[in-house]
C-alpha positions in Angstrom: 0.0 0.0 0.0 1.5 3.5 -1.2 1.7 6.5 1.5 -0.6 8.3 -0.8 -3.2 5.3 0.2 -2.5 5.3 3.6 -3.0 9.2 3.9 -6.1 8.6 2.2 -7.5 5.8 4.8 -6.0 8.0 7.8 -8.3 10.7 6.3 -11.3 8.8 5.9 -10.9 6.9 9.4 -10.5 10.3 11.3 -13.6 11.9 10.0 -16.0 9.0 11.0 -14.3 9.4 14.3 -15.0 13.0 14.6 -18.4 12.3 12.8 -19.0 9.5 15.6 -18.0 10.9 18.8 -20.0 14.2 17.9 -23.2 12.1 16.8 -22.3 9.9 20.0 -22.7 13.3 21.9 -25.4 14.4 20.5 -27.5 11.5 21.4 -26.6 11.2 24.6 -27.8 14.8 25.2 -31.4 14.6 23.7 -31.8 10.7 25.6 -31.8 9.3 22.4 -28.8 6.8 24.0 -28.6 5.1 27.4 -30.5 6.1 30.4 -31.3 9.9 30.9 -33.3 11.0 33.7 -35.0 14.3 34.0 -33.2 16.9 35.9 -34.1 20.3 37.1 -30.7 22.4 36.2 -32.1 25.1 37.4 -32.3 23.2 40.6 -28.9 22.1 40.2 -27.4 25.6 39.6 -29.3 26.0 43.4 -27.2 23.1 44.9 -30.3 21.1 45.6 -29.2 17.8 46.9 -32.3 16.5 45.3 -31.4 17.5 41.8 -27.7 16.8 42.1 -28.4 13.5 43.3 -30.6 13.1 40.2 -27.6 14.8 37.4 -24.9 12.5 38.7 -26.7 9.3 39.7 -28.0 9.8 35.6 -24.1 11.2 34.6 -23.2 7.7 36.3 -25.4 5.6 33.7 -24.0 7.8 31.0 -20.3 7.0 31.9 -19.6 4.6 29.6 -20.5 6.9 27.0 -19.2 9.4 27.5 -15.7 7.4 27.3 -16.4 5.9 23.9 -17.0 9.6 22.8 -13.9 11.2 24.5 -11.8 8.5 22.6 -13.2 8.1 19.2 -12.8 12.4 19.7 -9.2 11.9 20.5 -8.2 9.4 17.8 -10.0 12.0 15.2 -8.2 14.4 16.4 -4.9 12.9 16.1 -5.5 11.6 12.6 -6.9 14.8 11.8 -3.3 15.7 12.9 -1.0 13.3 10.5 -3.4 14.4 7.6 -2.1 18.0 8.3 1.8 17.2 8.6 1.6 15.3 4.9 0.3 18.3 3.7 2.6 20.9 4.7 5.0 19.0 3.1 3.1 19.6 -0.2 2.7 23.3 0.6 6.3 23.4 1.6 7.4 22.8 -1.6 4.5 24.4 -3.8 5.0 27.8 -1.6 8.8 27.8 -1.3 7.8 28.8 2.5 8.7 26.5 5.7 7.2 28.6 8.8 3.7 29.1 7.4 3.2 25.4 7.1 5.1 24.6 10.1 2.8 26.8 11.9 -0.3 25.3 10.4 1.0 21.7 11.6 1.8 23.2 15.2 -1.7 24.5 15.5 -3.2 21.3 14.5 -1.1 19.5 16.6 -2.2 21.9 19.6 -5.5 21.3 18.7 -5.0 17.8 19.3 -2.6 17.2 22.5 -4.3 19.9 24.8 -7.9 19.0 24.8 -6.8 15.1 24.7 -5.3 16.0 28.1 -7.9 17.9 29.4 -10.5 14.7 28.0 -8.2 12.2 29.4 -8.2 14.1 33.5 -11.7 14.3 33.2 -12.7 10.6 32.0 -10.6 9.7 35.0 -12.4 12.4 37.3 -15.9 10.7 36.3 -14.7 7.5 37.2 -13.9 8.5 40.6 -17.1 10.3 41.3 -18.9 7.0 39.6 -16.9 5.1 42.6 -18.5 7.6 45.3 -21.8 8.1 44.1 -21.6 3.9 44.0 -21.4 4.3 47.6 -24.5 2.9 49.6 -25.8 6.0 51.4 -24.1 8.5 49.6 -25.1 11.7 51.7 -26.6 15.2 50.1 -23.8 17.0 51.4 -21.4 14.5 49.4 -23.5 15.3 46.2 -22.9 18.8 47.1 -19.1 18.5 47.6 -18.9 16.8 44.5 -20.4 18.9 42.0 -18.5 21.8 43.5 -15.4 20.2 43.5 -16.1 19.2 39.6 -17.0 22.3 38.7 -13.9 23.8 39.9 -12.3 20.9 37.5 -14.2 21.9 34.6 -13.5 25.7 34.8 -10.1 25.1 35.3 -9.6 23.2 31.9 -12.6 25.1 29.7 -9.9 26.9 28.0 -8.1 23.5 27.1 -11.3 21.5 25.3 -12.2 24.8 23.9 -8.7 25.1 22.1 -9.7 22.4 20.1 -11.6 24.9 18.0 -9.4 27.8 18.4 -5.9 26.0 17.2 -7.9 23.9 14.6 -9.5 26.5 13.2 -6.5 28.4 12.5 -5.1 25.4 11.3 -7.3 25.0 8.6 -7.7 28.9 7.2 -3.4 28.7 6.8 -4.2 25.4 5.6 -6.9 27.7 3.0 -4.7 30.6 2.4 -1.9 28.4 1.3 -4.0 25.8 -0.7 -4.9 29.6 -2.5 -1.8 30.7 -2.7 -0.2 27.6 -4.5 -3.9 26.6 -6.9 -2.0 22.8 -5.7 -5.8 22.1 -4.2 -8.9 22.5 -5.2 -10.3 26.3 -4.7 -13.5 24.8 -3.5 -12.0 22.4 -0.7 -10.2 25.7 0.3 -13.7 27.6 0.6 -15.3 25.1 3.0 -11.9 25.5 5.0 -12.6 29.2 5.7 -16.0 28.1 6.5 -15.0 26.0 9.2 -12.3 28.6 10.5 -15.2 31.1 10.9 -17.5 28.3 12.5 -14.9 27.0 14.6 -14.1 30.2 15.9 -17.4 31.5 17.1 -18.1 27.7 19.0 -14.6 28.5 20.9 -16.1 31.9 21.9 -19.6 30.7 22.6 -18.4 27.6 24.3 -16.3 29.8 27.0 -19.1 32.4 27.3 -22.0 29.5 27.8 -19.8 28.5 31.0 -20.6 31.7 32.8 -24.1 32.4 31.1 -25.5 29.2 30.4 -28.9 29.2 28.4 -29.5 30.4 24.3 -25.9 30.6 24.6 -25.4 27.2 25.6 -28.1 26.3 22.6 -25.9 28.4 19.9 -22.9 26.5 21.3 -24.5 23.1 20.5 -25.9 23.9 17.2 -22.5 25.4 16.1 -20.8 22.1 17.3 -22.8 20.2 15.6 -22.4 22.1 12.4 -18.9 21.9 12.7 -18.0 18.2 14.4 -20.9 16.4 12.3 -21.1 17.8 8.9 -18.3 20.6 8.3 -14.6 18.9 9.4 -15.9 15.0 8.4 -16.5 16.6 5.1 -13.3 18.6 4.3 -11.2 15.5 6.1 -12.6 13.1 3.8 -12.4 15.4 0.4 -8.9 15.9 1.6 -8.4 12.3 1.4 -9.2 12.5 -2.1 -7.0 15.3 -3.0 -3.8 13.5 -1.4 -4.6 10.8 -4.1 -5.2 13.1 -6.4 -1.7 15.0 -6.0 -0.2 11.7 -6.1 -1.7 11.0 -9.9 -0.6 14.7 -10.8 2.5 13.9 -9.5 3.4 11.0 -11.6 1.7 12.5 -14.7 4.1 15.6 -14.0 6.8 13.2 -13.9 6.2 11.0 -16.8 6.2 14.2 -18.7 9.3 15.4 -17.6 11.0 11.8 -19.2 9.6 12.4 -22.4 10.4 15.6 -22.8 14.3 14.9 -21.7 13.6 11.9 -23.8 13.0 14.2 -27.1 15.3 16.3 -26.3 18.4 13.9 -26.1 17.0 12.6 -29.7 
């Protein structure tokens, strides 16, 4: 199997798990997935031991999950990643520049590592608390503490998930301003890249604001994620796939030309 193949499959296999983890997500917050009980939030934002009893006794049955979605996100990510580093090579040598491309792969790759981390402390947070809650006789006061305490966790890393958007989204308008620059991919692939940047960009803002003001910003926040995790990056991931092949078969054909034309002209 050629590279150009493999870069293809890495393509294709990171957008389903981008397209996966956010459909996973998405179902698991409308019920459509595992067990969901109703809770009051506003209740919850109130620190009634009723209704944080009820959130993490039901963020207990959505554990599992909620794992399967952090590390289908994660693998995307990554791939997303190695997709990215293949193709600053090709801008490297179209553009005749090294720190523009360079800079597009370190974004990506920032993109990838921080909110991994961030996903990887917190699966391990919501283990522990599934331990406690576990507990026969958990107390109110223990819900309490907990939710607090995670809270705290959350707030501390919001700027690290949230990156995701920010880095990638740079990532992929220098990936569009180069791919104009050079004409080496397709004009169209490069318009659904600014797209995303833009998209991208406004979930990272909305996503930190929703923390503090939770409500129709919290509900633009979801819509934009979905536009961009479901549709938008499984899309341009994919055509990008096809392009690598596609620059591959240029490639060749740019070559073969070359040894007839060196042919002809030692004749």
């Amino acid at each position: 199997m050629s590279r150009y193949s493999i870069r293809r499959l890495v393509a294709i296999a990171s957008s389903v798990c981008v397209w996966v983890a956010a459909l996973l997500s998405v179902l698991s917050s409308f019920g459509a997935i595992g067990h969901r009980a109703d809770v009051d939030y506003l209740k919850v934002q109130e620190l009634d031991p009723t209704a944080l009893r009820a959130m993490w006794l039901n963020r207990r049955d959505q554990l599992q999950i909620e794992i399967w979605t952090n590390l289908f996100y994660c693998i995307g990510l990554f791939g997303m990643a190695y997709c990215l580093l293949c193709l600053k090579r090709v801008f490297k040598r179209m553009s005749g520049q090294s720190d523009l491309p360079a800079f597009m792969t370190g974004c990506f790759f920032v993109g990838a590592v921080l909110p991994t981390l961030q996903l990887l402390q917190m699966m391990g947070t919501l283990m522990a608390a599934n331990w406690l809650t576990s507990t026969p006789n958990f107390p109110d006061v223990g819900f309490q503490a907990l939710h607090v305490g995670y809270m705290l966790r959350v707030g501390a890393g919001l700027f690290f998930v949230s990156s995701q958007f920010l880095f990638v989204s740079i990532g992929i308008a220098i990936s569009s301003h180069l791919s104009f620059k050079t004409g080496e991919l397709s004009a169209h692939h490069a318009r659904l890249g600014v797209v995303i940047a833009v998209v991208g960009l406004l979930a990272f803002v909305f996503e930190v604001a929703a923390f503090a003001f939770y409500g129709p910003l919290g509900i633009v926040f979801g819509i934009l994620a979905i536009l961009w995790g479901i549709i938008l990056v499984p899309a341009w991931l994919i055509w990008l796939g096809v392009l690598l092949v596609g620059l591959k078969e240029d490639q060749q054909s740019a070559s073969r030309n070359r040894m007839d034309e060196s042919l002809t002209n030692n004749l």
